[in-house]
C-alpha positions as CSV (number, residue, x, y, z in Angstrom):
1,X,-1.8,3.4,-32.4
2,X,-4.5,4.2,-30.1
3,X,-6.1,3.9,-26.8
4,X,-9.4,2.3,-26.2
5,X,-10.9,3.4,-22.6
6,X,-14.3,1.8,-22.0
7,X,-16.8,2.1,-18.9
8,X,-20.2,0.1,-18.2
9,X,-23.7,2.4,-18.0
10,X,-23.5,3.5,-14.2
11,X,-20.7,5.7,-13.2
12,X,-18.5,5.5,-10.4
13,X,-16.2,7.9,-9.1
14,X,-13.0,5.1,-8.7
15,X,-12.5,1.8,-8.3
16,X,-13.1,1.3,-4.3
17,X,-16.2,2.7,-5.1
18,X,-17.8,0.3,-8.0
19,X,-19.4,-3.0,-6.9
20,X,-17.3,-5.8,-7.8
21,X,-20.3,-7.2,-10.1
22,X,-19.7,-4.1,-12.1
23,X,-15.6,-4.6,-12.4
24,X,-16.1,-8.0,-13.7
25,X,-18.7,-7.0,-16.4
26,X,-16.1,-4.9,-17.1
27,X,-13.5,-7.0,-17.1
28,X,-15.3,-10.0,-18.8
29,X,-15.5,-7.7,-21.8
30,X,-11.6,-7.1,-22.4
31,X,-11.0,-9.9,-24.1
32,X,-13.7,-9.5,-27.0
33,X,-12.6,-5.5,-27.1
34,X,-9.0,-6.6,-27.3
35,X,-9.6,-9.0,-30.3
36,X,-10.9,-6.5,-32.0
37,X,-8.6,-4.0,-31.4
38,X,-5.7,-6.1,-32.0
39,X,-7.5,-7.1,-35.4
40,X,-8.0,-3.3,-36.4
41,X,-4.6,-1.8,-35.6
42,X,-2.4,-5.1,-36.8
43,X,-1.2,-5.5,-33.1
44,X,-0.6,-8.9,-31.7
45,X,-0.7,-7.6,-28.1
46,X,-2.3,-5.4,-25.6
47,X,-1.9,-3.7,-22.1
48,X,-4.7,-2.6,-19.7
49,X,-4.5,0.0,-18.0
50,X,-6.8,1.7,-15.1
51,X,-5.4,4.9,-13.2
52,X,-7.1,5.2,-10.1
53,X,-6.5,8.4,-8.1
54,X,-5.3,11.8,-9.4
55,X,-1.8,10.8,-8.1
56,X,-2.5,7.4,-10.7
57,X,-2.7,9.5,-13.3
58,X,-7.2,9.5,-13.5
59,X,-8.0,12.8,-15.2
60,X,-11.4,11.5,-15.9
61,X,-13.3,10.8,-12.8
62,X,-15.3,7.4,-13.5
63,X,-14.2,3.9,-13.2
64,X,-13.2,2.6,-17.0
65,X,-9.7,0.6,-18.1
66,X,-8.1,1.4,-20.9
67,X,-6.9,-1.0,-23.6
68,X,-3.4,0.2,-25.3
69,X,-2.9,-1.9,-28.4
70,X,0.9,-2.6,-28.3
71,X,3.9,-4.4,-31.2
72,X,7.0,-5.7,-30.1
73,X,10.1,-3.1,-29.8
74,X,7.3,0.0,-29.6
75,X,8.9,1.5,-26.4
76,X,6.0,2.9,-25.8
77,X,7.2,3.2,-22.4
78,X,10.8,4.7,-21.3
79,X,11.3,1.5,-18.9
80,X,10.8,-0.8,-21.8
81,X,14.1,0.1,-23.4
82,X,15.8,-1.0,-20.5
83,X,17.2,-4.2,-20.1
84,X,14.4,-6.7,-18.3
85,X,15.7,-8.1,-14.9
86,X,13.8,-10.8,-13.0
87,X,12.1,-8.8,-9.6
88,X,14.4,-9.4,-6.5
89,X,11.6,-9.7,-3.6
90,X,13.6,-7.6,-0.8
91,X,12.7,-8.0,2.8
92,X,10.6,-4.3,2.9
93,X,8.6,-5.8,-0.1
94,X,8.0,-9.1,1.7
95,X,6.7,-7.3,4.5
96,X,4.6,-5.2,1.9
97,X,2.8,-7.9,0.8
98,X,2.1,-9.4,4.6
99,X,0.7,-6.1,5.3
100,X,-1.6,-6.9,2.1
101,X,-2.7,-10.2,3.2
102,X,-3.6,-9.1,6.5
103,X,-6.0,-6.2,5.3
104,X,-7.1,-8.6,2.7
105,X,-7.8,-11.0,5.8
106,X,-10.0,-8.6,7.4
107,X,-11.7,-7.6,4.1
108,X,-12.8,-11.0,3.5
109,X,-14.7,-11.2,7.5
110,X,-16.6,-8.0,6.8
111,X,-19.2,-7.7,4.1
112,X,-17.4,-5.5,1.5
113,X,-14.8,-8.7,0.5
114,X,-16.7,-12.0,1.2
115,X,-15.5,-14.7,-0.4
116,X,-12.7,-12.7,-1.7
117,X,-10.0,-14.4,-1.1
118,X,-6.6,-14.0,-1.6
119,X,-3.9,-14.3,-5.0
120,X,-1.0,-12.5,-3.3
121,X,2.1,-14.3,-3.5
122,X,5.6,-12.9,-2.1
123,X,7.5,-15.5,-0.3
């Protein structure tokens, strides 16, 4: 099986750095792509994908998400043969994700995040 990546027109270095008009062009687009690329390779499922950052993983230095066409039992991924266990939200996490919130908070009063808002949950 293989990987779709796709980008829009304009290029952008990462993903702090594309408008957020531009991401959800992108992202209004996935599920048309992944139709098709479910349709082509037989797959009933997909995962997207989007490294951001040479420590991410991003060897190609433009904003674009990849769409891995994926069947059950592939193990595509080591993790996947492990046994699944519901996520146990530990206190360091918690505090994680209040860290989050507040940034996200202060995004929303400035002019890069307005009308934002915020889909983090934790507690």
């Amino acid at each position: 099986m293989g990987t779709l990546s796709f980008s829009q027109n304009l290029i952008f270095l990462h993903w702090q750095a594309t408008p957020p008009s531009v991401v959800a062009a992108m992202c209004s687009k996935v599920p048309f792509i992944g139709n098709a690329i479910m349709k082509a390779t037989g797959c009933d499922s997909f995962n997207l994908l989007v490294n951001n950052g040479a420590a991410a993983g991003q060897v190609i230095f433009h904003t674009h998400i990849h769409i891995i066409p994926r069947k059950a039992r592939d193990c595509l991924w080591a993790s996947e043969s492990l046994r699944r266990r519901p996520l146990q939200l530990g206190e360091e996490a918690s505090q994680l994700v209040d860290r989050i919130r507040e940034k996200l908070s202060l995004s929303i009063n400035s002019e890069d995040g307005k009308g934002q808002g915020s889909c983090l949950t934790g507690n």
